[in-house]
C-alpha positions in Angstrom: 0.7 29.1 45.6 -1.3 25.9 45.4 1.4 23.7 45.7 2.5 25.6 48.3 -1.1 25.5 50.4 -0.9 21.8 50.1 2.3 21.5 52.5 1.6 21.9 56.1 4.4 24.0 58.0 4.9 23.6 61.7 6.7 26.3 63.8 8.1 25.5 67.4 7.8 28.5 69.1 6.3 31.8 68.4 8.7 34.4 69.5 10.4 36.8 67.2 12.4 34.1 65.0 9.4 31.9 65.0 6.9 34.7 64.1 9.3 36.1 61.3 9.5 32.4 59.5 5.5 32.1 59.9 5.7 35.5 58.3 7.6 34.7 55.7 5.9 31.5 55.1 2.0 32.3 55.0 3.0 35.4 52.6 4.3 32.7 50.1 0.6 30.4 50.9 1.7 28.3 53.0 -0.5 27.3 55.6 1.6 27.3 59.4 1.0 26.3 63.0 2.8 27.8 65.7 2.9 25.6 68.7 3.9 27.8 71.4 4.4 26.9 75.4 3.6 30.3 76.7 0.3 31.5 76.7 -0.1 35.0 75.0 -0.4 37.3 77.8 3.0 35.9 79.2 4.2 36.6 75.6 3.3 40.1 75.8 4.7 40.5 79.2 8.6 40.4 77.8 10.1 43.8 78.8 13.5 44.0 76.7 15.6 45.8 74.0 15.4 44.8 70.5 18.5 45.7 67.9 16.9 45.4 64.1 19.8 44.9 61.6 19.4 45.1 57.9 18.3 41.1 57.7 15.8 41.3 60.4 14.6 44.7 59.3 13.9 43.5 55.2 11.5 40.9 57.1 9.6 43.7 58.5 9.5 46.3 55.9 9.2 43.3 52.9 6.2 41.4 54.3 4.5 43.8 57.1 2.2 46.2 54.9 2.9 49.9 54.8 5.7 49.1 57.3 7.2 52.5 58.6 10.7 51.2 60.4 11.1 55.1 61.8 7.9 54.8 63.2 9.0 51.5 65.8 12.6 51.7 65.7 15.3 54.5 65.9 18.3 54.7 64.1 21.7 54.1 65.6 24.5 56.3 63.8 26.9 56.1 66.2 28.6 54.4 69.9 30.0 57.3 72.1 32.6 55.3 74.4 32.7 57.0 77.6 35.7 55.6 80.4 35.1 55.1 84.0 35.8 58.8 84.9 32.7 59.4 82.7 35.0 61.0 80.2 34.3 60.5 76.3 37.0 58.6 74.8 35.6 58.1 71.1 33.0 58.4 68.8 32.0 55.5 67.0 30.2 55.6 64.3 28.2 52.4 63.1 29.0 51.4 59.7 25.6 49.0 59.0 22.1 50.6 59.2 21.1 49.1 62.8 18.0 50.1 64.6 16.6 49.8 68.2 13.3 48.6 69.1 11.6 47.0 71.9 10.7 42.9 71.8 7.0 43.1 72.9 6.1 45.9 70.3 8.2 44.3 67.2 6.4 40.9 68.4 2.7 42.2 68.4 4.0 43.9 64.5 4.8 40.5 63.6 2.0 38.3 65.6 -0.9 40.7 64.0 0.4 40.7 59.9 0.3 36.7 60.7 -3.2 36.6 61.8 -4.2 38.9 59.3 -6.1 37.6 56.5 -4.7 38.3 52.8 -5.7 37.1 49.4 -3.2 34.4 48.2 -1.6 34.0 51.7 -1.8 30.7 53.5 -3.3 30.9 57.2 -1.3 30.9 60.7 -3.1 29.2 63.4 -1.4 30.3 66.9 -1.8 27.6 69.7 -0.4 29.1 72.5 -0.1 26.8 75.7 1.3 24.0 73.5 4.6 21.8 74.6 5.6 20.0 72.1 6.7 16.6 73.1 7.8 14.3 70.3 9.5 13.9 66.6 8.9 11.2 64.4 10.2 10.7 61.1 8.4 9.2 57.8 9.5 8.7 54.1 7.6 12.3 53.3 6.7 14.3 56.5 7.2 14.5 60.0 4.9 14.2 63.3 4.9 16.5 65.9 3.9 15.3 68.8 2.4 17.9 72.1 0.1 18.8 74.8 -2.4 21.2 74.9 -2.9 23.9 77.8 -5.0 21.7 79.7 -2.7 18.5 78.8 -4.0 17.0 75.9 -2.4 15.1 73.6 -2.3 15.8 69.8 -0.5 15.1 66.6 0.2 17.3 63.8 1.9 15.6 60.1 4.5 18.6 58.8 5.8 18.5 55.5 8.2 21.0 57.1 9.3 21.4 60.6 10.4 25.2 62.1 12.4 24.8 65.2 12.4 28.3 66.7 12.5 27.4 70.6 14.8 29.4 71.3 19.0 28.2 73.3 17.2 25.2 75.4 15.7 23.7 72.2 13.2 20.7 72.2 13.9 20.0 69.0 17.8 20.7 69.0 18.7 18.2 71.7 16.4 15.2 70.0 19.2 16.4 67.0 22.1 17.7 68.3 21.6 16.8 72.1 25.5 17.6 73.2 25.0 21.2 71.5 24.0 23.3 74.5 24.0 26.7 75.7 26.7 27.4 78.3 27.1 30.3 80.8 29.8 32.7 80.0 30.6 34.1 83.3 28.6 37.6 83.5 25.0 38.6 84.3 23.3 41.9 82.5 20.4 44.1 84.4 18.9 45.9 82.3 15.9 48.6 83.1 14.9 51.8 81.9 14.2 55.4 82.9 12.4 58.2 81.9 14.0 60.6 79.2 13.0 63.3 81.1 15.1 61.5 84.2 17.9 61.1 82.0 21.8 62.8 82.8 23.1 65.2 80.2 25.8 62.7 79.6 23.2 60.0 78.5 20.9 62.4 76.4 22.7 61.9 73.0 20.8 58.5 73.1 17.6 60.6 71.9 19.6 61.5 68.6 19.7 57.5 68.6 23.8 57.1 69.7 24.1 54.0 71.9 26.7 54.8 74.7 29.0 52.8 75.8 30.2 53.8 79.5 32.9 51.3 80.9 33.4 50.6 84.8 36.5 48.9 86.5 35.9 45.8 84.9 32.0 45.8 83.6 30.1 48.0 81.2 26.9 49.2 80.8 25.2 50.1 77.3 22.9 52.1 77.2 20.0 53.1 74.1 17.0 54.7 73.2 13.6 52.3 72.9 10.1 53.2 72.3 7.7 51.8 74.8 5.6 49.0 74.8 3.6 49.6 72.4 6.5 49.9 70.3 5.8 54.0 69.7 8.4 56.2 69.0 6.2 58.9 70.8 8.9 61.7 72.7 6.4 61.2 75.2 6.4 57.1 75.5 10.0 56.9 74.5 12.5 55.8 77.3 16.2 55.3 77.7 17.2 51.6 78.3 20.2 50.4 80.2 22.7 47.5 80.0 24.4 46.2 82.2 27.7 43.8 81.9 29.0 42.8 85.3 31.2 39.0 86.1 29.9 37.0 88.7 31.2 33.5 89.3 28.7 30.8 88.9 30.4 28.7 91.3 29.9 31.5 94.5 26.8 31.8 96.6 26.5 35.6 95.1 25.5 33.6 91.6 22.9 31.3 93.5 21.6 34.0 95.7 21.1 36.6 92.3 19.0 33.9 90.4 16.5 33.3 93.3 13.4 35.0 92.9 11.5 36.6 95.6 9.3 33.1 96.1 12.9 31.3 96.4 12.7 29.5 93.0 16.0 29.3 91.4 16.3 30.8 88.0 18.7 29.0 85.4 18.8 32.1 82.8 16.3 35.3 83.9 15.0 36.6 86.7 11.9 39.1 85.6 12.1 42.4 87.4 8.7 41.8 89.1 10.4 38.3 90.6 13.7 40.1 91.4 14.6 40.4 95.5 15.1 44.2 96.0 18.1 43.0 98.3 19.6 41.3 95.3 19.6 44.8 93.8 21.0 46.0 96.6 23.3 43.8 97.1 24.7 44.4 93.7 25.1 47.8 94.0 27.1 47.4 97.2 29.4 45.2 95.7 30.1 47.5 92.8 30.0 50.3 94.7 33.7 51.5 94.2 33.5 51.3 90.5 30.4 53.1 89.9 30.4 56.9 89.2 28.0 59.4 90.8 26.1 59.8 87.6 25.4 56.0 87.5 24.5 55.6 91.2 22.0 58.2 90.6 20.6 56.4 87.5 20.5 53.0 89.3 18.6 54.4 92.3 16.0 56.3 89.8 15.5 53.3 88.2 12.8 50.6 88.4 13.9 47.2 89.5 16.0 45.4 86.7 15.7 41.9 84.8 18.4 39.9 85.8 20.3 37.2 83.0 22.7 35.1 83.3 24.6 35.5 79.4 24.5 32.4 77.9 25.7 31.3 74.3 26.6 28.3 72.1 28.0 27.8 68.7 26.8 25.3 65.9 26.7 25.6 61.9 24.0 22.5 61.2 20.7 23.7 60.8 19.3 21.1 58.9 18.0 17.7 59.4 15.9 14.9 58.0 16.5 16.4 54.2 15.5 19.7 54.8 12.0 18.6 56.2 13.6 20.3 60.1 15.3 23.4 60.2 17.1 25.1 63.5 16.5 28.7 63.3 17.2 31.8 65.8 18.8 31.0 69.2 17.4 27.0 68.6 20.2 26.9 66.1 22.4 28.9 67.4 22.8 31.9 70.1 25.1 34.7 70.6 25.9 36.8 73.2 23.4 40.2 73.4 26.3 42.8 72.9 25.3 43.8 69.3 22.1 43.1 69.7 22.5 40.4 66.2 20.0 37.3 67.1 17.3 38.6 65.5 19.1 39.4 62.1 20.3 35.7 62.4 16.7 34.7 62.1 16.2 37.1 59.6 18.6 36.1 57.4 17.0 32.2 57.9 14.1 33.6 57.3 14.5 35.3 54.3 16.6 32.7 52.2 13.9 30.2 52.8 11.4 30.9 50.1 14.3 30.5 48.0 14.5 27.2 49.2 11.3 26.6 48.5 11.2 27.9 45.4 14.4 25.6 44.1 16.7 28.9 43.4 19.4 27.0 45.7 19.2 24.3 47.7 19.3 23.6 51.3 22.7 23.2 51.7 23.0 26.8 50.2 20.7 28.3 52.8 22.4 26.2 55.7 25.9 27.5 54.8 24.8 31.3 53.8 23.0 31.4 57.7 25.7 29.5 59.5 28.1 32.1 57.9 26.6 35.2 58.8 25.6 33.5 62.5 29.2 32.8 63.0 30.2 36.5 62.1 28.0 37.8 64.5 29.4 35.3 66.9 32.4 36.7 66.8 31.9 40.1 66.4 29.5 40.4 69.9 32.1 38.1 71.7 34.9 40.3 70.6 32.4 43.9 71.6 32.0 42.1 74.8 35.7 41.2 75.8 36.0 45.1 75.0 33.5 46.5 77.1 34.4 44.4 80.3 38.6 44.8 79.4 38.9 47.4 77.1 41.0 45.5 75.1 40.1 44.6 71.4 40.8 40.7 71.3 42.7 38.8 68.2 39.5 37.3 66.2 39.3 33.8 67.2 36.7 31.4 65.0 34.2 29.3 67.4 35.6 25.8 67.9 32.1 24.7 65.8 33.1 26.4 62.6 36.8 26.7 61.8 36.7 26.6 58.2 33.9 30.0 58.2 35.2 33.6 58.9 36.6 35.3 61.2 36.2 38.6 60.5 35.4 40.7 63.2 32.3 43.0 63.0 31.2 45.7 65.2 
């Protein structure tokens, strides 16, 4: 622990991947800051879904103190696939132990057993309102370079540098700057209603069943989340939908859908406070003929939904500068949100790295065992994705940036 309280650790960003690794990292001594461009309260402000595999749920229950998974997440046994009569077609049931959550609650879990003070931990000192702005190498460390909220400039030496900036990566394109994310030609909205608003057909999400109900050409998924204070209360509890509809970057719909209400164009999302109610509207005109009565009716109950345009890249590098800067989350690679796998990807980063550390295998080892799994779940929510919007199962295909790893598909 006192070798380890001698290295300084710097994490770029402190969502979810960036607040596992800090995690992970002060519980083996070391001592971490997290330079992070938000400020807190716009942190706390993220309304979404959160799926918890088994990677990114043994960060939670192995370094999180009394850590009660059934008390923030619920358990997903099954997919129920419904067609676009509203008919059940199949059953699924889910052969890994996944969980759903919301972000904001799972991120205050993780941001408070950081702070917290522990006897042979090292410290995590938050610095919210920080963009970082520059890398330098030296024989043993790296600089990070950034600005303060109120634009200072500062310097911090790093024996080991945390890139967790999520697809648009700082530190990813001073690395691998032709790596980026690209759109993949559909938005999701996604809201919530009350489960007491909730259709019969949609009430086997309180037993934890995720439903999958296909339109003419789209699909929406649909699951059950605590609220934001990431209770699983019956009475805070609400049913979140998902979804999955094309729309052609290259047509004024696109352009008009990611302009906000003050007529600043969004590149990725559109919070549902920002969102145009005639956007909405608009939306639900032009898929008018393939909705369902039961869905109208759920989309008009509904409160305004965040709007994103899915995004994704592939990549297997995740190390640079030997081993002192390592791409982890979305910054190293990001897949699309049908299985809900980006935060067991950072998981599975995050819990190989004390081995690292540690010298049990080296950083090749972790690089390969997390660009493995991150290209399985590539594959397996491209694949659930090309399903829900055809209804077709496609032939596994590797990504172009990984050939040699597996193509297994997993769903």
């Amino acid at each position: 622990m006192a070798e380890a309280q001698n290295k300084r650790v710097v994490v770029g960003g402190g969502s979810i991947a960036g607040l596992m690794h800090a995690l992970v990292l002060k519980s083996h001594g070391y001592n971490v800051d997290v330079l992070e461009v938000r400020s807190e309260k716009q942190l706390q402000a993220q309304a979404a879904g959160l799926s918890l595999w088994p990677n990114a749920q043994k960060v939670l229950t192995t370094y999180i103190p009394d850590m009660e998974l059934d008390d923030v997440a619920c358990r997903n046994p099954s997919f129920p696939i419904f067609d676009n009569k509203g008919e059940l077609v199949v059953d699924v049931p889910c052969t890994e132990d996944v969980r759903t959550s919301c972000w904001a609650g799972i991120h205050r879990l993780l941001w408070t057993a950081c702070e917290k003070r522990m006897e042979g931990h090292g410290l995590v000192t938050m610095r919210c309102g920080a963009t970082v702005s520059g890398l330098t190498e030296h024989d043993d460390h790296l600089t990070v370079s950034y600005k303060d909220e109120d634009g200072t400039e500062d310097a911090m030496p790093a024996d080991i540098v945390i890139a967790a900036d999520g697809a648009r990566s700082y530190f990813r394109s001073l690395v691998l700057p032709d790596v980026k994310p690209e759109y993949v030609g559909y938005v999701a909205w996604r809201a919530n209603i009350k489960v007491a608003d909730a259709p019969e057909q949609l009430l086997c999400a309180i037993e934890g069943k995720m439903p999958i109900c296909m339109l003419e050409g789209s699909y929406v998924m649909v699951y059950l989340s605590p609220g934001k204070s990431a209770n699983m209360d019956p009475e805070e509890r609400v049913i979140e939908w998902c979804w999955y509809d094309p729309c052609d970057a290259s047509t004024p719909v696109f352009s008009e859908y990611m302009t906000d209400v003050h007529g600043v164009r969004h590149n990725v999302t559109v919070p549902s406070h920002l969102l145009r109610p005639e956007v909405w509207a608009a939306q639900l005109r032009r898929r008018d003929s393939s909705l369902t009565p039961m869905w109208r009716k759920v989309f008009d109950e509904s409160d305004m939904p965040l709007l994103t345009a899915i995004r994704s890249f592939d990549n297997t590098k995740g190390s640079f500068f030997d081993g002192k800067l390592l791409l982890v989350g979305e910054a190293f690679l990001q897949v699309r949100p049908h299985l809900g796998a980006s935060s067991d990807i950072a998981g599975i980063s995050a819990i190989n790295l004390p081995h690292v550390l540690n010298g049990d295998i080296t950083i090749e080892e972790w690089e390969k065992r997390v660009a493995e799994h991150a290209i399985e779940k590539a594959i397996g929510c491209r694949a659930m994705g090309m399903f829900g919007m055809t209804g077709q199962w496609p032939e596994p295909q590797p990504p172009t940036a990984a050939p040699e790893l597996s193509q297994e598909i997993v769903c």
